[in-house]
GURONU-203005 format. One record per residue: x, y, z of N, C-alpha, C in turn; residue in one letter; residue number from 1. Coordinates in Angstrom, 3 decimals. Layout:
<recs>
<<X Y Z> <X Y Z> <X Y Z> A NUM>
...
</recs>
This chain:
<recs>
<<-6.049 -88.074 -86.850> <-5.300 -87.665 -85.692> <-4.766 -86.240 -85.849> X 1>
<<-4.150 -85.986 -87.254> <-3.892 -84.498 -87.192> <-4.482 -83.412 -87.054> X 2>
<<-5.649 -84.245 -87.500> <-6.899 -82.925 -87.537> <-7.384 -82.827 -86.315> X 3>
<<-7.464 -83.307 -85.596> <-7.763 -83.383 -83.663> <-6.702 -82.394 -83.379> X 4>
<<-5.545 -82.595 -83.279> <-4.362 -81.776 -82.691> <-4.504 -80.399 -83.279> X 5>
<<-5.174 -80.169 -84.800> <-5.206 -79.010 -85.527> <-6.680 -77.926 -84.318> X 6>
<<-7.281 -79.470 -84.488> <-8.507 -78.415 -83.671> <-8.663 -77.846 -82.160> X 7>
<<-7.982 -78.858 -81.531> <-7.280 -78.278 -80.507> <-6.341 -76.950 -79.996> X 8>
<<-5.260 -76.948 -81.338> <-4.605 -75.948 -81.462> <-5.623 -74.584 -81.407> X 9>
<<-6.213 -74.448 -82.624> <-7.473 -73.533 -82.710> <-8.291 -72.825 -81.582> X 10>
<<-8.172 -73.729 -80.589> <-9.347 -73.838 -79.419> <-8.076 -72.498 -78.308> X 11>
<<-6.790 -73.473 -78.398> <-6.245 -72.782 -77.435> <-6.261 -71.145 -77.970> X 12>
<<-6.080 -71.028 -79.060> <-6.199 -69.925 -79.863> <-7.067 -68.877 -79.447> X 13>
<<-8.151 -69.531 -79.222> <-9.619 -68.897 -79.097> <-9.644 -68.109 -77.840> X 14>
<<-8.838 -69.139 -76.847> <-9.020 -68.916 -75.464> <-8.484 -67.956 -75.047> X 15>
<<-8.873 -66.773 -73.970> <-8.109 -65.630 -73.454> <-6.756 -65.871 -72.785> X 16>
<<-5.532 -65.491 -73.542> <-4.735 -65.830 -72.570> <-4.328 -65.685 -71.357> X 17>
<<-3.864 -66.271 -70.297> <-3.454 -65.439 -69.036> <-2.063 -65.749 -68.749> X 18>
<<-2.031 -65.069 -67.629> <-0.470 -64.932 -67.117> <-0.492 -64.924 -65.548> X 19>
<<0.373 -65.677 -64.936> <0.459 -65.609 -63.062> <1.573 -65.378 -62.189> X 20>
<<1.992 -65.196 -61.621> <2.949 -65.449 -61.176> <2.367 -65.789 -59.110> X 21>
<<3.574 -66.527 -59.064> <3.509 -67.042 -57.581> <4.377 -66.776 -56.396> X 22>
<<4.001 -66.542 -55.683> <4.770 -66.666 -54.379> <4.965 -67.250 -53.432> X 23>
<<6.060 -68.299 -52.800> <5.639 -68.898 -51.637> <6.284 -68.868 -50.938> X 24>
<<6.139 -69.690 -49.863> <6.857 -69.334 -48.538> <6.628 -67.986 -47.950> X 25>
<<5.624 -67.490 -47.935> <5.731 -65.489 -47.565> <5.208 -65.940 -45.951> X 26>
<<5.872 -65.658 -45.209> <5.830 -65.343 -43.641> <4.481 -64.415 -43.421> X 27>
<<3.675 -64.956 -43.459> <2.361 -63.794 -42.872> <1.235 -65.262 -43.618> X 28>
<<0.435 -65.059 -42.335> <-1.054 -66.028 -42.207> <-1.684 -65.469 -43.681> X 29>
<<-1.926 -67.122 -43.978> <-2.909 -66.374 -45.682> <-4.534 -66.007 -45.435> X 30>
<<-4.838 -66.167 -43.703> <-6.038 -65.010 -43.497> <-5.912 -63.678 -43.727> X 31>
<<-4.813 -63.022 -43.547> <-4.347 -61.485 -43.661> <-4.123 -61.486 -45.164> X 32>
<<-3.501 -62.305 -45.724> <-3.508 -61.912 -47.284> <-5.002 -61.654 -48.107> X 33>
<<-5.717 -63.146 -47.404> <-7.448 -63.035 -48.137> <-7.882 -61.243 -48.220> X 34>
<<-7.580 -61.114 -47.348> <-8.103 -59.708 -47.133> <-8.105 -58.636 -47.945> X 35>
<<-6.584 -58.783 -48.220> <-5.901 -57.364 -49.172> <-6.379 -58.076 -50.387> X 36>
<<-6.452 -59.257 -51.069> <-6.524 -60.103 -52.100> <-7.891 -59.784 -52.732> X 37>
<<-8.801 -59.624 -51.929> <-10.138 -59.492 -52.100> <-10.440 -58.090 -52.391> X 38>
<<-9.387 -57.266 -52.056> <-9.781 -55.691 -52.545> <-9.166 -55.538 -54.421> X 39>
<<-8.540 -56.132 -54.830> <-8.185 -56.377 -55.992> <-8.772 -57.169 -57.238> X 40>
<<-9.916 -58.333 -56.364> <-10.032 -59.252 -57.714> <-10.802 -58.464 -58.994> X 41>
<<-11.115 -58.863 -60.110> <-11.363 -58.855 -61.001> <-11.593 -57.326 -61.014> X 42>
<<-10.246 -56.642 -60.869> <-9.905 -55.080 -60.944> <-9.225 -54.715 -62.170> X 43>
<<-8.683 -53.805 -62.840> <-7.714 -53.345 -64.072> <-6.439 -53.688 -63.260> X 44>
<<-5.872 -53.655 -63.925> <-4.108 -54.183 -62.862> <-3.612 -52.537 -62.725> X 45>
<<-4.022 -51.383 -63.387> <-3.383 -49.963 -63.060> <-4.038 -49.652 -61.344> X 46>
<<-5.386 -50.060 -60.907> <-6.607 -49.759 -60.210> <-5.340 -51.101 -59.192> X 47>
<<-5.623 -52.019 -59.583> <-4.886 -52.905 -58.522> <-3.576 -52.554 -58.092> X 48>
<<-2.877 -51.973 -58.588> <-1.474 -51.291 -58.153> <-1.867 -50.381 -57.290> X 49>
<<-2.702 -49.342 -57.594> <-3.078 -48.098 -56.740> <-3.480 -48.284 -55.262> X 50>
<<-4.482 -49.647 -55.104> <-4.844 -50.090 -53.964> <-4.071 -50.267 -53.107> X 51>
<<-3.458 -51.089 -54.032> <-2.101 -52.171 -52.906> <-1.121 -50.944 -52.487> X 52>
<<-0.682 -49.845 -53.091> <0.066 -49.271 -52.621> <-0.410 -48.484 -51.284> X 53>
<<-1.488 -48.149 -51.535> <-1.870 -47.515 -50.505> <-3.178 -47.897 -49.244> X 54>
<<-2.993 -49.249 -49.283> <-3.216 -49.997 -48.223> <-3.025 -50.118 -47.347> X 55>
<<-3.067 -49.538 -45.963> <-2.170 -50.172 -44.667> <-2.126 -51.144 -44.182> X 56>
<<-2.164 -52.784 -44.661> <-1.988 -54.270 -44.198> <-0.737 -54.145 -44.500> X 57>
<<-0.129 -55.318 -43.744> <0.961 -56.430 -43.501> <1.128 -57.217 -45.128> X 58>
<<-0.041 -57.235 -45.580> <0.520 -58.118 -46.819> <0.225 -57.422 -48.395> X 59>
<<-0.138 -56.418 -48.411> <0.271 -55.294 -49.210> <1.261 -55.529 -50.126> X 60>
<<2.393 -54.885 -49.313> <3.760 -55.242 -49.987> <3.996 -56.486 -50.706> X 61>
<<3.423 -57.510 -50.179> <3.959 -58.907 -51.080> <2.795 -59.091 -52.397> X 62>
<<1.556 -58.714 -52.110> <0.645 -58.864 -53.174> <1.004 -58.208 -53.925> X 63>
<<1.938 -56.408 -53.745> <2.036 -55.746 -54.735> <2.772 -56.116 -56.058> X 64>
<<4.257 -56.693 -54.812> <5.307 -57.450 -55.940> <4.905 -58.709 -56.781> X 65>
<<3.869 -59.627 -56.299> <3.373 -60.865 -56.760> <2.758 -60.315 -58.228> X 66>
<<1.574 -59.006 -57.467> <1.191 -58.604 -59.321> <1.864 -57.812 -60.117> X 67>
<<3.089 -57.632 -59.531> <3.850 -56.845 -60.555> <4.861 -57.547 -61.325> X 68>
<<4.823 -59.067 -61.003> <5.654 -59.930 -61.269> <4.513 -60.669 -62.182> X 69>
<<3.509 -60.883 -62.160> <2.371 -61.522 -63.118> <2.085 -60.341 -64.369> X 70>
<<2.081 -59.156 -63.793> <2.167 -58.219 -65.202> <3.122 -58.383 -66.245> X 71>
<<4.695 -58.293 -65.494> <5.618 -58.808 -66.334> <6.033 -60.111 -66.936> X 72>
<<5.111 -61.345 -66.343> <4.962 -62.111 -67.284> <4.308 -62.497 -68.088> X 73>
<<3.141 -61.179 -67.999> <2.183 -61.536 -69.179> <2.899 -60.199 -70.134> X 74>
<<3.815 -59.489 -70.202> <4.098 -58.365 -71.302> <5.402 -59.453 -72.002> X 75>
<<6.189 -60.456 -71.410> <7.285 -60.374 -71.787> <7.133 -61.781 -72.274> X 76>
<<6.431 -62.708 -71.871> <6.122 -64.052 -72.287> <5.000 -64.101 -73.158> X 77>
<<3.824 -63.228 -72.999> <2.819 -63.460 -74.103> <2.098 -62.449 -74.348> X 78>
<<3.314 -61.529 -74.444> <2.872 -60.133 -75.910> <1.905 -59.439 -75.696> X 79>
<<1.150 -59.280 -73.945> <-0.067 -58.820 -73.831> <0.380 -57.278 -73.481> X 80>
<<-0.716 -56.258 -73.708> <-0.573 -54.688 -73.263> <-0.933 -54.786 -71.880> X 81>
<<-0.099 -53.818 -71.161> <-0.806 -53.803 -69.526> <-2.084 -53.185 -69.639> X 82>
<<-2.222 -52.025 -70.028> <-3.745 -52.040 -70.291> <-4.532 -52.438 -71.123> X 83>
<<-4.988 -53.102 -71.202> <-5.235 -54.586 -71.248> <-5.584 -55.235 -70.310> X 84>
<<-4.925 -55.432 -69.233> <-4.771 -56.315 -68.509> <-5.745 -56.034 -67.308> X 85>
<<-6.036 -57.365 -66.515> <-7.083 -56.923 -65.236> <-6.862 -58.675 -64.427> X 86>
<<-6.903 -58.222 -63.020> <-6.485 -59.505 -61.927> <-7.769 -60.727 -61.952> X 87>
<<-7.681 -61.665 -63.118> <-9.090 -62.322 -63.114> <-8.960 -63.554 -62.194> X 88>
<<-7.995 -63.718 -61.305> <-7.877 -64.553 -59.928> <-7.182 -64.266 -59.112> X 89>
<<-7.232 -64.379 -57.889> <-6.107 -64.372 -56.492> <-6.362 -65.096 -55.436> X 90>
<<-5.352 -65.957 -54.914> <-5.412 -66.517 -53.807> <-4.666 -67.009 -53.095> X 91>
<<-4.790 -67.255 -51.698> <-3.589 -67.223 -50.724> <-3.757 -68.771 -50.320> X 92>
<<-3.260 -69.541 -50.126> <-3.200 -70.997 -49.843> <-2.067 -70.953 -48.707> X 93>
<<-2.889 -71.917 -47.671> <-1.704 -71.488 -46.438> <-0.535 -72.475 -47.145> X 94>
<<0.754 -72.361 -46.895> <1.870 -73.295 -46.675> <2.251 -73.718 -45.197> X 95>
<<3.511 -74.556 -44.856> <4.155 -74.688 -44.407> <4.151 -74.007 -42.791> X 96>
<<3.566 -74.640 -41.958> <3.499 -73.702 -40.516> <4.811 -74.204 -39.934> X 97>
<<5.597 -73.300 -39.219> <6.632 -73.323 -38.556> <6.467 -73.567 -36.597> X 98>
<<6.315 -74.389 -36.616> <6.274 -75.082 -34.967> <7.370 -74.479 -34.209> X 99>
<<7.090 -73.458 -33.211> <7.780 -73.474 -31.843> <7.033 -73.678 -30.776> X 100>
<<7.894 -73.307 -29.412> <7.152 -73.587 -28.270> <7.911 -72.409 -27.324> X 101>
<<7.247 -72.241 -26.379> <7.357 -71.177 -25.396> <7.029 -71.815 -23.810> X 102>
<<8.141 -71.695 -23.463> <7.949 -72.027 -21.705> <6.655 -71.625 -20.770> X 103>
<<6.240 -72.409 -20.122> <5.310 -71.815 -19.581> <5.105 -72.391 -17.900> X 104>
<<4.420 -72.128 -17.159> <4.471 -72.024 -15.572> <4.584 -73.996 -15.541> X 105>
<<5.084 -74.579 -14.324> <5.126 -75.616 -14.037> <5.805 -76.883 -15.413> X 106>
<<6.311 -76.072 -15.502> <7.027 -77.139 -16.527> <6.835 -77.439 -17.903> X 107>
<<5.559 -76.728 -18.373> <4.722 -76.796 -19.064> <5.217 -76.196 -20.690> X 108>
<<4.893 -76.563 -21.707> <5.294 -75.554 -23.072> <4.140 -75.423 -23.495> X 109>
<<4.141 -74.248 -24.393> <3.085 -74.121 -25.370> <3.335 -73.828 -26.800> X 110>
<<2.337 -73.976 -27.749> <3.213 -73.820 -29.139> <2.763 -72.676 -29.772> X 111>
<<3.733 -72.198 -30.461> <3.793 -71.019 -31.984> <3.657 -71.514 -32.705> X 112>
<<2.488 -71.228 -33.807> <2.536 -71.856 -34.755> <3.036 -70.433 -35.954> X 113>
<<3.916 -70.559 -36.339> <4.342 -69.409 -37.424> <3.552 -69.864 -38.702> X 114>
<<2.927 -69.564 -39.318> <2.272 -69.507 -39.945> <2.967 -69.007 -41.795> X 115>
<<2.766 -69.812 -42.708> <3.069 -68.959 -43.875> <2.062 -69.127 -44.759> X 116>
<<2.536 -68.869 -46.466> <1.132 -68.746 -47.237> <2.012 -68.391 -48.685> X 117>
<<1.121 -68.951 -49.626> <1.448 -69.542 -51.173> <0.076 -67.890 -51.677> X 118>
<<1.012 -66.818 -52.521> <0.107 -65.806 -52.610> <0.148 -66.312 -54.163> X 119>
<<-0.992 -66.935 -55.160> <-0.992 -66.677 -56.034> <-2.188 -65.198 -57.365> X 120>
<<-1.655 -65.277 -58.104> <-1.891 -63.517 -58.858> <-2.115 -63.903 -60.575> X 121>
<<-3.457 -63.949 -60.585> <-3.500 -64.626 -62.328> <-3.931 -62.954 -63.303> X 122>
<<-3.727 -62.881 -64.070> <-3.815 -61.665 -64.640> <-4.320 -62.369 -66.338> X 123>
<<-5.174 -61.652 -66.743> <-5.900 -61.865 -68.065> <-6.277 -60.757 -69.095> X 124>
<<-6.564 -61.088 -69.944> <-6.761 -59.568 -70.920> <-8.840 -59.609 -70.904> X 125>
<<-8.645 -58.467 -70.972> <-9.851 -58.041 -71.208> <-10.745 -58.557 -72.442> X 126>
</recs>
């Protein structure tokens, strides 16, 4: 039995570590995130900062902070160099739609669907 747990240990060893961080609840459709998300994947994280900053989408800003929040938990939790580092996943998973409704002729409503989205940001070493 120890020697199973020993070899296991080993294995995780072997394996590249990564680091993620998440976001949820972000107010903006995770179709608009796919978008900006997809200009980043399997980029250097210096190259992925540069993008995102100078992007003109709506969800920019939140991807930027998401990978700047996955950088810092891969420098401060598991000892990795930022360069080093590069975005080896991203993805937007819708959350939580927010239901309203809006008046409309003859009595009638119609609905808003507010829309949100789960931005996650995995970061790995080279």
């Amino acid at each position: 039995m120890a020697s199973n747990a020993k070899a296991s240990n080993e294995l995780k060893a072997l394996k590249p570590r990564s680091a993620y961080a998440v976001a949820k609840h972000i107010r903006i459709s995770s179709r608009k995130v796919k978008i900006v998300l997809d200009l980043i994947r399997r980029k250097p994280v210096a190259q992925a900062q540069a993008i995102l900053m100078y992007t003109p989408k709506a969800a920019s800003p939140y991807a930027l902070k998401v990978l700047n929040s996955a950088i810092a938990n891969a420098e401060n939790n598991f000892e990795m160099s930022k360069d080093d580092l590069f975005v080896e996943s991203c993805y937007a998973d819708p959350g939580p739609t927010l239901k309203r409704f809006v008046a409309r002729s003859r009595g009638s409503a119609s609905p808003i669907l507010k829309r949100t989205c789960h931005i996650t940001i995995v970061v790995a070493q080279k």
